[in-house]
N, C-alpha and C positions, 0 to 999 in steps of 0.2 A: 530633324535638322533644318536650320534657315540660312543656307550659303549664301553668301555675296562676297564676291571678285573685287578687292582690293587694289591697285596697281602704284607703288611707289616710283619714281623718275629721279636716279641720282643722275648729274649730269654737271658738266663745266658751265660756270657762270660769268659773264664778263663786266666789268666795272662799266668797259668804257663804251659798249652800246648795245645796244637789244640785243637782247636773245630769243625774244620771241618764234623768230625763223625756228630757230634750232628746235625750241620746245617743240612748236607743232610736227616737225620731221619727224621729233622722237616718238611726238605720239601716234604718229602714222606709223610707223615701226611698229610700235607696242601693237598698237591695235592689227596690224597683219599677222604677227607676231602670234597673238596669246587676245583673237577675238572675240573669248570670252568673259574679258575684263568687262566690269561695270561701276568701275570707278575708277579714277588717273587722280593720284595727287604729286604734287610738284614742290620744290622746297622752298624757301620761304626768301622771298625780293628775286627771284629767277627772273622774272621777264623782265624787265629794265637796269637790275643789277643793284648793289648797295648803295648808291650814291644818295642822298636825299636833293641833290639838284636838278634830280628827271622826275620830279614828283607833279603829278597831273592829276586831272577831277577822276573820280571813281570811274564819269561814264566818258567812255575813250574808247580809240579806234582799237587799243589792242585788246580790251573785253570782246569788241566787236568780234576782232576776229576767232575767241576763243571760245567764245559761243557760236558761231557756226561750226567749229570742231565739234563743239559737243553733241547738237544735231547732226550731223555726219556722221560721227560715230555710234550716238544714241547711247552716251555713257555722262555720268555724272561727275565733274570736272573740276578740283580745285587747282588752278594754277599758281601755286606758292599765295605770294603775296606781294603791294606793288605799295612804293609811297602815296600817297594820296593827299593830293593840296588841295584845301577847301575853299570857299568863295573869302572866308575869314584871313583865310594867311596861316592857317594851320598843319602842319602834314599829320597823318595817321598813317602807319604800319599796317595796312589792310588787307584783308584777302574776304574772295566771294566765293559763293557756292553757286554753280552752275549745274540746272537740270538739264536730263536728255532732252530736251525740247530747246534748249537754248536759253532758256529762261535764268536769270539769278535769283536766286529764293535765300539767300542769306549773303548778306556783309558783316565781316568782325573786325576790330579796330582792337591791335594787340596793347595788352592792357599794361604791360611792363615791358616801356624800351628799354635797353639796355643803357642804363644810368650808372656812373655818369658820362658817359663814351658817347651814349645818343642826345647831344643835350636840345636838338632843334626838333627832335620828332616828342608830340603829344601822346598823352597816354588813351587809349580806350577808355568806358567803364561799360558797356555792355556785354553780356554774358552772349553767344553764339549756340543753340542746338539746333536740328533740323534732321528734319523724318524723312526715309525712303520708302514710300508706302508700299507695306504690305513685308518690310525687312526691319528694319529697327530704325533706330535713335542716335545721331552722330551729335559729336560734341567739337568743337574747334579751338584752337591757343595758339600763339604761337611764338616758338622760340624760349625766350628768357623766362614766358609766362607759366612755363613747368617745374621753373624753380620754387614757386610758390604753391605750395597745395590746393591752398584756397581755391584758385583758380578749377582745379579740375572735382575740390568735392562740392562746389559748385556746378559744375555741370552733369556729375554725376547725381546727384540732388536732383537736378532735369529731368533724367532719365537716360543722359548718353550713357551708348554700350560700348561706344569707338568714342577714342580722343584720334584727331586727324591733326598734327601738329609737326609744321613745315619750320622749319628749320637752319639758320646761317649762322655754323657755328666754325671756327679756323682759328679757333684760340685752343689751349694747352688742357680747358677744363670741357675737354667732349669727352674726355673719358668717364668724366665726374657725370657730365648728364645722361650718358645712355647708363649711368647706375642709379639715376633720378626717375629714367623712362623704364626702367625694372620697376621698381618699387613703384611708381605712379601706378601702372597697372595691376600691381598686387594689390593693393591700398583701396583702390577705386574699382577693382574686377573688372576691368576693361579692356578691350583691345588695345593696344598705343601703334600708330603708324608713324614714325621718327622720319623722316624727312628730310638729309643736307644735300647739299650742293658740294661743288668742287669748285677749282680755283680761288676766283673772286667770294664764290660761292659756298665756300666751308669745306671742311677738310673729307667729307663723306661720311661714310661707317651709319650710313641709314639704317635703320634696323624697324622689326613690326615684332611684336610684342604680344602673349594671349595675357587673360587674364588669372592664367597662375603663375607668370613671370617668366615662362618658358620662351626664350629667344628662337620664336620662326624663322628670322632671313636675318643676318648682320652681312653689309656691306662693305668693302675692302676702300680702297682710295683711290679706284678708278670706277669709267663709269657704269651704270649700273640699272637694270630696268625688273623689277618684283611684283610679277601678280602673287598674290595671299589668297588663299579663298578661305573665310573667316565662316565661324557658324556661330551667330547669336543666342542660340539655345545653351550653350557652353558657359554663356555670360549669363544667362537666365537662370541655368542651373545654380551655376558657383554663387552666383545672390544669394541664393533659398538657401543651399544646403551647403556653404563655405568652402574655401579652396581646399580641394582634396576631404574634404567634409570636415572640415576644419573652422579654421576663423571665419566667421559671419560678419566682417568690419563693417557694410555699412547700415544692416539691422542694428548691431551695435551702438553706430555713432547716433543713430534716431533716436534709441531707445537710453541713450547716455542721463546720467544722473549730474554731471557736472556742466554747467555754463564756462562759458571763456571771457573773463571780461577784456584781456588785450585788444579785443574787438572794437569796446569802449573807449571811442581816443580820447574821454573825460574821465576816464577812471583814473588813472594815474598808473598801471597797469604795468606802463610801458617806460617809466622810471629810468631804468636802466639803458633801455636803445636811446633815452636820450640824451646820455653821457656820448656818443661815438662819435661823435664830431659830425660833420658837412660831408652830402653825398657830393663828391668830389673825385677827381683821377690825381693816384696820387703822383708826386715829383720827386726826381733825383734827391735820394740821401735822404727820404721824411723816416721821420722818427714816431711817427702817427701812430699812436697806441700803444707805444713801447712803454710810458712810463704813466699811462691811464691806471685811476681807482678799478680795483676787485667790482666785480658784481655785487658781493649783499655790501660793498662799501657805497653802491652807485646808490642800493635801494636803503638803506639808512640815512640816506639825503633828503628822502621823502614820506612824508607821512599819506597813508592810504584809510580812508576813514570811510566805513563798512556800517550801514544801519541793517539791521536785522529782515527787516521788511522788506527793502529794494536795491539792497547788494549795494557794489562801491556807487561811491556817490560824491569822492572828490579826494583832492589830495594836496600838499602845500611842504613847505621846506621842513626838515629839522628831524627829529631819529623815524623811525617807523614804527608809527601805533596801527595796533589791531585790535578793531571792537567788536 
C-alpha cells in the first residue's frame, strides 16, 4: 500500500475582500485537528474571491504568505486558485502547487473559462502534473476544465493518479458535475478531489472520488474540512487489471484502432458544431436553436474528402461525399 493524506477545505468565500485570514485559520485547525494530513487543497478563486478586478502578478504577498504555511506545517499546499494579471493586460485563472519546503513547483492557468459569462479572463494551454517523490503523480484542472475530457485524458497520458480540481461552482448544474467527477474518475482510474467553496464561493457538496467511482466523502452546504488517505497502489492495480477486473480503458484507448479526426480543425469534422451559432449568454425570449437544421442536415452542407493514404484532408460546401 502507498498512503497519502489528502485534506479538502470547503469553506465560505467572500466576493468583496480576502479571505486569505480565514483560509490559513482553517488550515491551522486542519492541521491541529488531523496532523497527519500531507496535502491541504482549497477551492478554486478562495483567496481573493471571484471578482476579476483583484487580479494581481502570480508573485504576491499572499503566495508569500501561503508558502510559509506550507513550511510550518510541512504539508503540500494548493490554495484554490487566484486571478492572475500579467505584465500584458492579461488575467489567467491560476493556481500553484506549493512544496513542504515552501517552494512552488507548478503553476496552471485553467484552460476553459467559463464562456461566455468569463469573457475578460484568458484561457490556459498548458497541461499541469507534478510528482510527490517517493508517492505518486498528481495532475491539476480546474473547474469548467472537467467538462472536457480531454483535459484529464491528457493528464492521465502524463501519468496523474489524482486529478486535484478546485472548484466555483453556485449554479443549478453542480449536480451535473459531481456526475462528470464520477465518471472522470471511472474513465481515467483516478482519484478526483472536487473541491467548492460556499457563499461567494459555490454552493459546496465537495466530494473525493477513488478510481472505481466509489464516493469517499460528499460534502453537504456547510462548512466542511476532509482528510482522504488515498493509496496509489489501488490506481496501479485498477490500470493493469481493470475496475473490478473489468474494463482496462486506458490500455484500451493506447491500443485503440481508430483516430479522431475532430481534433483536425482542417478536417471538416466538425461541420456540424459549426452550425450553433456565437459562444454567447443567451437574452430574454431567444429562440436560439429552436428552429436550427438536424445534424446529418448540418453535415450534408459539407463535403469531407478522405484520401486513402492521409485520412481527411479537406472539406467545402454542397452534399456529403465520401471516398
Amino acid at each position: 500500500m502507498t498512503p497519502f493524506a489528502i485534506a479538502g477545505i470547503q469553506m465560505n468565500v467572500s466576493a468583496l475582500q480576502s479571505n486569505v485570514d480565514g483560509m490559513r485559520h482553517r488550515l491551522d485547525v486542519l492541521m491541529a485537528r488531523f496532523p497527519w494530513t500531507q496535502m491541504v487543497l482549497f477551492s478554486e478563486l478562495a483567496p481573493c474571491g471571484p471578482l476579476p478586478k483583484f487580479a494581481q502578478p502570480i508573485e504576491n504577498d499572499t503566495l508569500a504568505l501561503f508558502r510559509a504555511d506550507a513550511r510550518r506545517h510541512h504539508v503540500w499546499l494548493i490554495p484554490g486558485s487566484m486571478f492572475e494579471l500579467t505584465p500584458e493586460g492579461k488575467i489567467f485563472n491560476t493556481s500553484v502547487v506549493i512544496n513542504p519546503d515552501g517552494e512552488i513547483v507548478a503553476t496552471y492557468r485553467k484552460m476553459f473559462p467559463f464562456k461566455p459569462y468569463e469573457v475578460a479572463i484568458d484561457a490556459g494551454t498548458e497541461f499541469c502534473v507534478f510528482d510527490v517523490p517517493a508517492v505518486g503523480r498528481f495532475g491539476l484542472s480546474i473547474c469548467y476544465d472537467i467538462w472536457f475530457p480531454e483535459t484529464t485524458r491528457q493528464l492521465s497520458s502524463l501519468g496523474a493518479e489524482v486529478l486535484l480540481h478546485p472548484v466555483l461552482t453556485g449554479t443549478t448544474d453542480r449536480d451535473a458535475e459531481l456526475a462528470i467527477a464520477r465518471a472522470t474518475a471511472a474513465q481515467f482510474q483516478c482519484y478526483v478531489f472536487d473541491i467548492n467553496g460556499l457563499g461567494a464561493g459555490g454552493v459546496g457538496q465537495s466530494c473525493v472520488i477513488d478510481p472505481s467511482a466509489l464516493v469517499l466523502h460528499q460534502s453537504a452546504g456547510q462548512e466542511d474540512m476532509f482528510p482522504i488517505e488515498i493509496d496509489f497502489d489501488q490506481v496501479r492495480r485498477q490500470r493493469e487489471t481493470g475496475m473490478k477486473g473489468l474494463g482496462q480503458v486506458l490500455k484500451s484507448f493506447r491500443d485503440r484502432a481508430a483516430e479522431f479526426p475532430i481534433y483536425d480543425r482542417a478536417s471538416g469534422s466538425d461541420a456540424y458544431l459549426q452550425t450553433l451559432g456565437p459562444l454567447e449568454v443567451p437574452h430574454q425570449g431567444t429562440s436560439a436553436g429552436l428552429h436550427a437544421t438536424s445534424p446529418h442536415q448540418a453535415m450534408d452542407e459539407t463535403v469531407v474528402t478522405f484520401d486513402p493514404g492521409s485520412g481527411v484532408i479537406g472539406s467545402h460546401a454542397g452534399k456529403t461525399v465520401k471516398r
